[in-house]
LORO-307785 format. One record per residue (C-alpha): residue in one letter; x, y, z. Coordinates in Angstrom, 2 decimals. Example, Ala and Ser with C-alpha at 12.3 -4.5 7.8 and 13.67 -1.06 7.14 Angstrom:
% LORO-307785
+------+---------+---------+---------+
: seba :      c1 :      c2 :      c3 :
+------+---------+---------+---------+
:    A :   12.30 :   -4.50 :    7.80 :
:    S :   13.67 :   -1.06 :    7.14 :
+------+---------+---------+---------+
END
This chain:
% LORO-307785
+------+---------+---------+---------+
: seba :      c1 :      c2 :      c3 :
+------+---------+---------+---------+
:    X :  -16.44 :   24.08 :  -11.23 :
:    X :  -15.12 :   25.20 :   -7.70 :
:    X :  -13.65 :   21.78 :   -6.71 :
:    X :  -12.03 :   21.16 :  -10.51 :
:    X :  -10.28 :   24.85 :   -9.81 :
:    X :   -9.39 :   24.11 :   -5.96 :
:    X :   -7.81 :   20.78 :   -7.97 :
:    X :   -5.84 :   22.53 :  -10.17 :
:    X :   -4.10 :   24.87 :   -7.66 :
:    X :   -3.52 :   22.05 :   -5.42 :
:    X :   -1.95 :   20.05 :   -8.39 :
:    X :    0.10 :   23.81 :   -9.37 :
:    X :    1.38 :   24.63 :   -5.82 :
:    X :    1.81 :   21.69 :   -3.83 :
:    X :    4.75 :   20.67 :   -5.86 :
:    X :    6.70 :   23.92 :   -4.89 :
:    X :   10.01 :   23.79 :   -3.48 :
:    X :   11.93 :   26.20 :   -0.79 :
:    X :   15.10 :   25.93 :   -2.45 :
:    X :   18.52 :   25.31 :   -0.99 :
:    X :   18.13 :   27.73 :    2.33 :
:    X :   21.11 :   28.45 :    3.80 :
:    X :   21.24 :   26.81 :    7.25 :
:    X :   24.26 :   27.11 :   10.36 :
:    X :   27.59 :   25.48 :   10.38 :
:    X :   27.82 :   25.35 :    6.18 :
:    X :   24.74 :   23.58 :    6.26 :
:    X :   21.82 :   23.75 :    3.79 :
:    X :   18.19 :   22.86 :    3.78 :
:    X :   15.46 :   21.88 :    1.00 :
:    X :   11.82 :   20.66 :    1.28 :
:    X :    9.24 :   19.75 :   -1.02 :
:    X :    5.80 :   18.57 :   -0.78 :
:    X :    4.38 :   16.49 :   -3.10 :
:    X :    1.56 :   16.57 :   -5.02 :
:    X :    0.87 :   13.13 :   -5.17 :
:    X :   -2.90 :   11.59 :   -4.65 :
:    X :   -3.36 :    8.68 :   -2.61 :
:    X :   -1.11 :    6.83 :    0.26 :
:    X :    2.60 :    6.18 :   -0.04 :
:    X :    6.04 :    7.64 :    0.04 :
:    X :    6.74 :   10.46 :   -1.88 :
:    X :    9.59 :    9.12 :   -3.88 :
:    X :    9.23 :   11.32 :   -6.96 :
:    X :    9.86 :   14.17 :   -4.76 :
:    X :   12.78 :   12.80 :   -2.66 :
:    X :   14.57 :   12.51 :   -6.04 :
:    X :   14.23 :   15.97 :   -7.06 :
:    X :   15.21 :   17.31 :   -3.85 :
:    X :   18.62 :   15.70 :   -4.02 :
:    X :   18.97 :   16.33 :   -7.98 :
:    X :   18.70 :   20.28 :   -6.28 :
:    X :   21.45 :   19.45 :   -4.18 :
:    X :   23.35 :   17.67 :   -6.01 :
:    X :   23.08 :   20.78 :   -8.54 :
:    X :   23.76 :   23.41 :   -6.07 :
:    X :   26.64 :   21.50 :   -4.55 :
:    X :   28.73 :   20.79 :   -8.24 :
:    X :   28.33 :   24.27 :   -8.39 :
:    X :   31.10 :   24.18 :   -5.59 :
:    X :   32.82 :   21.18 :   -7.08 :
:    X :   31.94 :   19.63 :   -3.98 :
:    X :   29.42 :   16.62 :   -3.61 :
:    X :   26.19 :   16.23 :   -1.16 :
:    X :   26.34 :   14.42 :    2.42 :
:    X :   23.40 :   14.50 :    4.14 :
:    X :   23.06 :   15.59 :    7.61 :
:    X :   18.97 :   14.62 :    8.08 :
:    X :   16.52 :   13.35 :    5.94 :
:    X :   12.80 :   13.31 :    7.03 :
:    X :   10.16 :   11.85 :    4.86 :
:    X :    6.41 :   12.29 :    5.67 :
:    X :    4.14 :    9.61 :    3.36 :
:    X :    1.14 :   11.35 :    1.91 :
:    X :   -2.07 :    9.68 :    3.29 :
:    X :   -5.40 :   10.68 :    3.04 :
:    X :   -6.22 :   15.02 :    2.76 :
:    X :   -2.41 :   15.16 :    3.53 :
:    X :    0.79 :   15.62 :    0.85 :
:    X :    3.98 :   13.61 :    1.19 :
:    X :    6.95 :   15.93 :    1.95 :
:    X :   11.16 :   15.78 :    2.06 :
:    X :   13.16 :   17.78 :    4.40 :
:    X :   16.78 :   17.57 :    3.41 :
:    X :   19.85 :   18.87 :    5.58 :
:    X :   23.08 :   18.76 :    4.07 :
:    X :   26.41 :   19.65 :    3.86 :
:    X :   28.56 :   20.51 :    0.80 :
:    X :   32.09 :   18.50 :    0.71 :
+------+---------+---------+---------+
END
């Protein structure tokens, strides 16, 4: 029962995202780690860290450039993340 409950908080928080973060120089950060089992790029979660971008950045009326984008494949007993600087222009 422990391991199906140390599952399901995995599966709950390892999705969770900072949020845009207000950086230096008008610039902005996000990351995300995904929850995503096995070996391989964490796609999924580079997607939703640009749709938050994108989203905070219209909010502006100004669109997303990125400054740095760092991608970490998930492997084995270790979660894929995104680390997104950017710039709204």
């Amino acid at each position: 029962m422990n391991k199906i409950y140390i599952l399901l908080m995995i599966f709950i928080f390892g999705c969770a995202s900072t949020g845009v973060i207000p950086m230096d120089s008008g610039t902005y950060m996000i990351a995300k780690r995904s929850a995503q089992a096995g070996f391989g790029p964490p796609d999924g979660v580079k997607a939703d860290v640009y749709k938050e971008a994108n989203e905070f950045c219209s909010k502006k009326q100004q669109q997303v450039v990125t400054v740095d984008l760092k991608i970490t494949n998930s492997g084995f007993a270790r979660p894929g993340n995104v680390s997104l600087i950017f710039r709204c222009e």
